[in-house]
Structures are given as C-alpha cells and as structure tokens.
C-alpha positions in Angstrom: 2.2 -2.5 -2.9 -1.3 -3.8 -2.8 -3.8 -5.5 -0.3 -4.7 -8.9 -1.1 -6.4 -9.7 2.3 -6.9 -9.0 5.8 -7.7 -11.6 8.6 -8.8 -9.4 12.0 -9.7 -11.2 14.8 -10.8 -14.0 13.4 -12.0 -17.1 15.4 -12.8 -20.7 13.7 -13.0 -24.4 14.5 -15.6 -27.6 14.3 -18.4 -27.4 16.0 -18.1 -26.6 19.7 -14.0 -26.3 18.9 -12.6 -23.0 18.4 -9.0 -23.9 16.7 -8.0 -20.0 15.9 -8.2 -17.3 18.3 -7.9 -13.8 18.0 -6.0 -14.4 14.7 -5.3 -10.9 12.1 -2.7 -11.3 9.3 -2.4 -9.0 6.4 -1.4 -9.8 2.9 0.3 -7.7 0.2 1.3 -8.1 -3.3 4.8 -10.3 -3.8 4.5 -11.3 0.0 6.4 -14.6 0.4 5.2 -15.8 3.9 5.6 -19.5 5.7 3.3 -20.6 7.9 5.0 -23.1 10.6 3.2 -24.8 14.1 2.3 -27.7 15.7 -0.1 -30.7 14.0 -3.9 -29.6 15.5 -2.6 -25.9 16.0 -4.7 -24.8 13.2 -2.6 -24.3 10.3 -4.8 -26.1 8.0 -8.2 -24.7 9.6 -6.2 -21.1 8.9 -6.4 -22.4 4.8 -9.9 -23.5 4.6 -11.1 -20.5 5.9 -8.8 -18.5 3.8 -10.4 -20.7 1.0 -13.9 -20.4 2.3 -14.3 -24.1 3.1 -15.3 -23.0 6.3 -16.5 -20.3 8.3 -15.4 -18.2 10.9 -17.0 -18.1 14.2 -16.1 -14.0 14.8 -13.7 -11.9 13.1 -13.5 -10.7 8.8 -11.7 -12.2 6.2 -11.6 -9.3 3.6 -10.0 -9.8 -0.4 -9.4 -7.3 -2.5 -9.9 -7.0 -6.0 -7.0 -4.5 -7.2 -4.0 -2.7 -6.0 -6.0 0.2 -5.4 -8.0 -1.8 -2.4 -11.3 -2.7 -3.7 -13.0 -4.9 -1.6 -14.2 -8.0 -3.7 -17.0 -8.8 -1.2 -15.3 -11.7 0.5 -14.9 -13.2 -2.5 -12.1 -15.5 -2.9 -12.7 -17.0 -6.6 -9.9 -15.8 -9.0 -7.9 -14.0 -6.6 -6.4 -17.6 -5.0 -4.7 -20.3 -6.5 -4.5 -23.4 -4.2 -2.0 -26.2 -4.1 -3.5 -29.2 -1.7 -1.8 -31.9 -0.1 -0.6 -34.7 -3.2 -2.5 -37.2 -0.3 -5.7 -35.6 -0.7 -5.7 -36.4 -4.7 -7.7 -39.1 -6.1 -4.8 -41.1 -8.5 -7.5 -43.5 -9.5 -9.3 -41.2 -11.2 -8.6 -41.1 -15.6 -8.2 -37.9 -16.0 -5.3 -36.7 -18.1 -2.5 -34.0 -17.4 -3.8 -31.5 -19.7 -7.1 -31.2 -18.5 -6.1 -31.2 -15.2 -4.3 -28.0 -15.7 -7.3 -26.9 -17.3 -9.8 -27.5 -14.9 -7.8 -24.8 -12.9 -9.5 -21.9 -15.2 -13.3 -23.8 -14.3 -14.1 -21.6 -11.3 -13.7 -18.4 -14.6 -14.9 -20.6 -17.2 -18.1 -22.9 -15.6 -17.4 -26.2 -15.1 -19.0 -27.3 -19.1 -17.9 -25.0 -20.6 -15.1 -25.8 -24.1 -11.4 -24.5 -23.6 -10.4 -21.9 -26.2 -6.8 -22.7 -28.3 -5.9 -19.9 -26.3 -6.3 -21.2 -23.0 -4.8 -24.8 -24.1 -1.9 -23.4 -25.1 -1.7 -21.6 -22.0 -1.7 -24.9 -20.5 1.5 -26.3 -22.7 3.2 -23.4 -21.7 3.1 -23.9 -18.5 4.0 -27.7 -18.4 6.6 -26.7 -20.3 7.8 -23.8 -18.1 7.9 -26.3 -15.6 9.0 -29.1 -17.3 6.5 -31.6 -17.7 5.3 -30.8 -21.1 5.9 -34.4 -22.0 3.7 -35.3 -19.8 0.6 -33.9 -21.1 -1.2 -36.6 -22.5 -0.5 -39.4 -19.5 -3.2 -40.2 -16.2 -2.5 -38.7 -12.7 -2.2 -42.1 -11.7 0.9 -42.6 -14.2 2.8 -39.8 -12.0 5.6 -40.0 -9.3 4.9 -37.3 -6.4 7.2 -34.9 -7.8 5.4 -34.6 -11.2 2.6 -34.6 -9.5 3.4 -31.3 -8.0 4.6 -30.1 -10.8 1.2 -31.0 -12.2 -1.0 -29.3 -10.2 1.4 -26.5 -9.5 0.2 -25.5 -12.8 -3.5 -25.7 -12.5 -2.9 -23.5 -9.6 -1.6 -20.4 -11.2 -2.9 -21.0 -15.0 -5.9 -19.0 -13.7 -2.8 -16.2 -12.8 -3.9 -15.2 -9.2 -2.6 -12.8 -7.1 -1.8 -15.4 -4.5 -1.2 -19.0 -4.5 -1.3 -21.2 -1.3 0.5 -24.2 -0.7 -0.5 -26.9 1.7 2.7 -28.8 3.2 4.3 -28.7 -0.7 7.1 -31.3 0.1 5.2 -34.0 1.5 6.2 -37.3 -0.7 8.9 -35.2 -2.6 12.4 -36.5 -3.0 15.0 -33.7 -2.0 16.4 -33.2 -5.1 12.9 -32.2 -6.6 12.5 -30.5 -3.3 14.7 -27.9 -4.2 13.9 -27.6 -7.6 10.1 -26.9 -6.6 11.4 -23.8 -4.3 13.3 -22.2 -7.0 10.1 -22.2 -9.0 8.4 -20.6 -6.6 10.9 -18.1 -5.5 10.5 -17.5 -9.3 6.7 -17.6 -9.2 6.6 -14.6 -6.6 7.7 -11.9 -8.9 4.4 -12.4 -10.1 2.0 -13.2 -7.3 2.0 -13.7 -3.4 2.6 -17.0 -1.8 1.4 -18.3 1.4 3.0 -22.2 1.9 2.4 -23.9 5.0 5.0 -26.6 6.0 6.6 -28.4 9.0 10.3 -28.0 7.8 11.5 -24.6 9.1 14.8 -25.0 7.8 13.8 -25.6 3.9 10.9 -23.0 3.9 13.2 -20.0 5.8 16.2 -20.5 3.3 13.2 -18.7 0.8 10.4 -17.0 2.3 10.1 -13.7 3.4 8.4 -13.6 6.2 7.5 -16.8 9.2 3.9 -16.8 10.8 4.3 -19.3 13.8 -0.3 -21.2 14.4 -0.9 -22.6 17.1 -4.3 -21.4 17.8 -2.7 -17.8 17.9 -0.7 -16.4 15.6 2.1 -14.9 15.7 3.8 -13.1 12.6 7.8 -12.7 12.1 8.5 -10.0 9.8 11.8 -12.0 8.8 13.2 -15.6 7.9 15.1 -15.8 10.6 13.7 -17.7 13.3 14.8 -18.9 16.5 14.6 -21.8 18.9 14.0 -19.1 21.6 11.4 -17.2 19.6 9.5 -20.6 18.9 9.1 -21.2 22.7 8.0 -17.4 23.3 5.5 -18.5 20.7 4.4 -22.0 22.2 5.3 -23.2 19.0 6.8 -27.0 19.5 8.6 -26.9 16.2 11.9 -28.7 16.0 14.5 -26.0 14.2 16.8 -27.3 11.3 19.8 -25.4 10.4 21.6 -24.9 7.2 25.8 -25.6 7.2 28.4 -27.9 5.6 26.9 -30.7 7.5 23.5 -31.2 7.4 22.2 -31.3 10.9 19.2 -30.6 13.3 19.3 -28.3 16.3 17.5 -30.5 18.9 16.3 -28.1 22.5 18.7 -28.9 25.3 17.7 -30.8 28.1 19.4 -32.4 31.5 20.9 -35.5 31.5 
C-alpha cells in the first residue's frame, strides 16, 4: 500500500490565528477516512492547506508521486481531485455540463488548450457512469443540488487522482440522493483514496474506514466506530447519530 501524503506537525491559520496545532496525519492508497469537528475547529483550513490554498505556519505537508514513495516536491496538482461545497459554485455562470467535467483535466492540459475525442469521451463516460449523461449539454444553473454533485463529482476524478476530497458532500442533498452519492463513492475507493469532511457522523461512519475528529488538534480513529465518550476525550462537540429500525439521534445526557 502506498503513501499519498504526510501532514507532521503542521500549524496553520489567518493572520495572527493559528487554527491547527501540532497536526500529523498520513495517507495511503484506498484509505477511506471522515473528517468530523466542530464549525471554526479547522476542518476546512485542514483542506486548503492540503490543497495549497494556504500555507502552513510550521510543520510539512509531503505528496508522493508513486507507490514506491517518490516525493513530488509538495506538489499537489494531479495527485488530488477536489469536490467543494455546491454553495461555493457560481450557478449564474453559462457554462455547460460537458465542459465542466472537462475543465477538471485543465490543471494537465493548460487552461487553452483543445480537448482530444479521447478525453471527451472520457467525459460521457463518466456522466454516464454516474448517471447524468443526459445532462451533458444543459447550464449549471439548469441543475438541482443532487445533479450538481453528480456534476462535479465527475470533474473531480476525470483527471483519475489518487485521492479525491470532499468538502461537506451532502449539504443541499435530498436523502435519497444522499445515499446514492455514498455508494458511488464506496465504489470510487477501489480506485483512489478519499478524504470527505462532513458534520453527519452517523451517515459518513456507516462507510468510511477510518474517523479523524479537528478541532484545532487532531485526533485519528483507526475505525468507524465512534463514540459519544470518545468525542468528549477528543473535545469534539459533535452530536452522535445512530443507525436502527427507528431513525433517531443520541443526544448527551444531562440533569434535569
């Protein structure tokens, strides 16, 4: 099993803010690993400097290029496929489905540089792997939330990384689409790593590997089974949902 990356005592934030301290995570080929915490306990400052959008105060963030543990420099450009937030997407703008998808193959390509039939079709095959090949030729803007993900699900991986990152994937997703999404990606990581970051620690632990509680620490669980009790070892204010006949949440006790 390969190295992907290595975090080691890394320390990041805005300014005068550090957000991550003394964070060191390791990533192999055909992890599977959920990222859970608290809103401003750095989940999403964890992704940008995975992504290079920022940089770290102290600490290494190391990629590798092969399974025999190159190092690629720092370089994270065609080793990571990246799914934002469908809130961060501009709906007004008129571009259509298929060269969305596309565009994911620019950072290999140059951004003016002509698709090949090869690469297009590439493209169709992946809408239609994912079954929103008849949607090829419609706007972003034409889109429910759910298609959207589908959407850029696929100009995520067309590039074929060796690990896609997901940023809160269920955000404006109906439930039924919810769980269709999951299967595709339980699907998706016989072929690559994955790295989703959520809120909802019931849906992510019924299919990732692994749990990595952030909140300015982090602290890896080499399972995905987590507890309430674990979560308050962790400072980790996360409230646990449970799976069962009835759906229902598991709320902390407390005195009356």
């Amino acid at each position: 099993m390969g190295k992907i990356l290595e975090i080691t005592d890394l320390y990041a934030g805005y300014g005068n803010e550090i957000i991550l301290k003394d964070v060191s995570l390791v990533v192999n080929d055909n992890d599977y690993i959920g990222i859970i915490g608290p809103n401003g306990g750095g989940k999403t400052t964890l992704l940008k400097v995975i992504l290079g959008i920022i940089k770290p105060y102290r600490g290494s963030v190391t990629f590798f290029n092969d399974r025999q543990g190159e190092s690629s420099n720092g370089e994270s450009s065609n080793i990571i496929g990246y799914l934002p937030q469908i809130n961060q997407i501009d709906l007004r703008f008129p571009i259509q489905v298929a060269d969305v998808v596309l565009s994911g193959l620019m950072s290999k390509e140059g951004l003016f540089s002509r698709y090949s039939g090869r690469q297009k079709k590439l493209a169709e095959s992946l809408l239609s792997r994912l079954g929103v090949y008849h949607l090829r030729k419609k706007t972003i803007g034409e889109l429910s939330g759910g298609q959207l993900q589908r959407i850029y699900l696929c100009r995520a991986i067309i590039s074929s990384p060796r690990l896609l990152m997901l940023d809160e994937p269920n955000t404006f997703v109906d439930t039924k689409f919810e769980t269709d999404f999951y299967e595709i990606l339980r699907d998706l990581n016989n072929d690559m790593a994955i790295i989703v970051v959520s809120h909802d620690v019931g849906t992510i632990s019924w299919y990732v590997k692994t749990i990595a509680c952030v909140n300015r620490n982090l602290h890896y669980h080499p399972t995905n089974t987590i507890t309430q009790e674990q979560l308050a070892s962790y400072n980790c204010p996360i409230q646990l949902v449970t799976h069962g006949d009835i759906p229902h949440t598991v709320l902390a006790t407390h005195k009356h």
